[in-house]
Structures are given as C-alpha cells and as structure tokens.
C-alpha positions, 0 to 999 in steps of 0.5 A: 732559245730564239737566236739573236740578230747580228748586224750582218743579220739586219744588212741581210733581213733589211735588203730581202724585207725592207724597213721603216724609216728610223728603223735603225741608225742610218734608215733615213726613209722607207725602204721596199725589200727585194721580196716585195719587189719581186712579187708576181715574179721570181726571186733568186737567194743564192748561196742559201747554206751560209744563213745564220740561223736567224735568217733561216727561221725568217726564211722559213715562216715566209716560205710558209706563210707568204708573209712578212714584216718590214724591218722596224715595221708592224704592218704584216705584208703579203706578196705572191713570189717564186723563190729559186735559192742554190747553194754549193754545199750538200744541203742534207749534210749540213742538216745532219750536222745541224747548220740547217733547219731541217724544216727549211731545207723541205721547203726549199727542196720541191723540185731539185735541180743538181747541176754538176760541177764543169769539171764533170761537163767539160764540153760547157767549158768553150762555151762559157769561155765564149758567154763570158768574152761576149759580155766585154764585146767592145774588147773584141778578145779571143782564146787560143786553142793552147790556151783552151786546151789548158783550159780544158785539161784543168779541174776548175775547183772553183766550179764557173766563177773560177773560169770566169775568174780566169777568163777577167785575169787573162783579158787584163794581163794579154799584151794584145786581144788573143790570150794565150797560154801565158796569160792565164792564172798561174794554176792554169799556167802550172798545169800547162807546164806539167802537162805532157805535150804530143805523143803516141800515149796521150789519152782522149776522152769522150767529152774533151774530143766532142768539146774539141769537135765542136769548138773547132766547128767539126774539123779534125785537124784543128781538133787535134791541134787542140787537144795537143795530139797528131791527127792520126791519134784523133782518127784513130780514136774516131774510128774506135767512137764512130758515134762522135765523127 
C-alpha cells in the first residue's frame, strides 16, 4: 500500500516542491520549492535518514526521473540539480532494518564521502573553536588554552553541533571576553574536574600534541601549558616522535 501523507510530510514535500495557490488551508498564492530554486546549481538535503516513507519515494522518483509536481499542481516540472544529502545514521543498517528505501539509498550513494566524527580528528577542534568565534566577530571572544584543553580531552558525542553548542553556552555565560574553564557546559566542566592535572604519567597522543603545536603556533612551552603537562614531558615525547617538532 502507498504510504499516507502526515502533515509534517506537506510542510516537508511543500518546502522542497512548492505548491499552487489553494493547494491547502493557508496557500494563499504560489509558491517555488527549494528544488526549483536550485536548479543549474546545488542542493544540500541534510539529515536524509529521518524521511517518512512517503518523502522518500517522492525523493526518489525525482532522483531518477528530475522531475516533479507542485503541490496542489498538474503541471510536471523539470529542473537540472545537484543533490548532496547527509545523515548521521548508517544508511546501510537503516536499510537492513527497512527504515530506508534500498532504492533511495543507491541513488544517493554515488560518491560517498565519510567524515569522521571530531572525537576522531581532534586537531579540527582549535580550528572549528575559532571558525565559530569569527562568526560573532563584533564579540572579539577568546578561548583559554585550560578551556581548550578540556575541550580537547572531551569526546563531543554530539559530534560539531555539540562544540558549536558549547562555544554559544560559554560566549553567554563568560563575565568577560575570555572563556574559561567555568564557563563551559557542565559535561565539559565535569570533565575538567575528573581530569587528573600535571604529572610524570599523563599520556600524550599524537593528534592532541600536533593540535597543541599548532594551536600555539609551534612553541613548546605554551604547547605544553596546554596539554597540562611539564615541558619536559612534551620534549620528551617530541624526542620519541621527531616527526612532529
């Protein structure tokens, strides 16, 4: 049986293929989709996993066929678009578990592309720390190396919208322009407390000692500040890794 449509399924269908005037209760004139809007360019459908089934065989006789109808509308359209969906979800196991089209799931997987959680890539961390400070510019904020070695240390199970999250919670509750430790969401500050602080057994990694490296430019002293160690403990970690000094 053909799946039925749910409200959220005309909010969806309706921003993505646009709809007639009168089309429902509230389409009170014409109005272009997102699709139509992008044609000769590119779409980006985020988050493609949590579409009901219904959306999904819309999705997929547009992937295939490059058109559609308004809703409310007669009038088959044709538009020539790029489409870049994503999803935090394993696609393949959703499938298997029949929450996805098999068929939909082909057509959007031509070339793959896995990016890997931050917890997997920490040297991104200072650097997304400072993409998401440059988009306030007018708030001229900084981080502490302490605040961004907690940072650092976390696993961010709410991948970069979690640090990005963390970075709008610490700009709000900081007294001045130079967030700390304290400021930071209370997972964060949890962790900072648990943390052991300098000693002779704390153990480096690779990745948090390159990030450090270059959060601080090259300068070993500060690096080490950073990654709550002596300056001799990182010396002698560069001395075992003379690839990374």
């Amino acid at each position: 049986s053909f799946p039925t449509r749910r409200s959220s399924d005309l909010l969806l269908e309706s921003e993505l293929f646009g709809y007639e005037k009168g089309a429902f209760t509230g389409a009170t004139h014409r109005r272009v989709g997102k699709i139509e809007q992008a044609s000769g360019g590119t779409i980006f459908l985020d988050e493609v996993a949590e579409l009901s089934k219904l959306m999904q065989v819309k999705l997929l006789r547009f992937l295939q066929e490059g058109t559609f109808e308004k809703v409310g509308g007669e009038k088959t359209l044709s538009v020539d678009v790029r489409v870049i969906s994503a999803t935090n979800k394993d696609l393949k196991a959703e499938v298997k578990n029949n929450n996805f089209r098999e068929d939909l799931y082909y057509r959007l997987n031509v070339i793959p592309l896995n990016i890997p959680p931050i917890r997997e890539r920490k040297n991104d961390i200072p650097l997304l720390v400072d993409h998401f400070l440059k988009q306030l510019p007018e708030s001229a904020m900084s981080v502490s190396n302490e605040a961004l070695q907690v940072m650092m240390k976390y696993k961010w199970p709410g991948n970069v919208r979690e640090l990005q999250n963390a970075i709008q919670f610490a700009m709000v509750h900081t007294k001045g322009r130079h967030i700390r430790p304290e400021d930071l969401p209370l997972e964060l500050k949890n962790l900072d407390l648990q943390q052991p602080r300098r000693g002779p057994n704390r153990k480096l990694e690779t990745e948090t000692v390159t990030a450090a490296l270059t959060q601080t430019a090259g300068n070993k002293a500060k690096a080490a500040k950073l990654l709550g160690v002596g300056r001799a403990t990182l010396y002698r970690f560069l001395n075992d890794h003379p690839g990374l000094a």
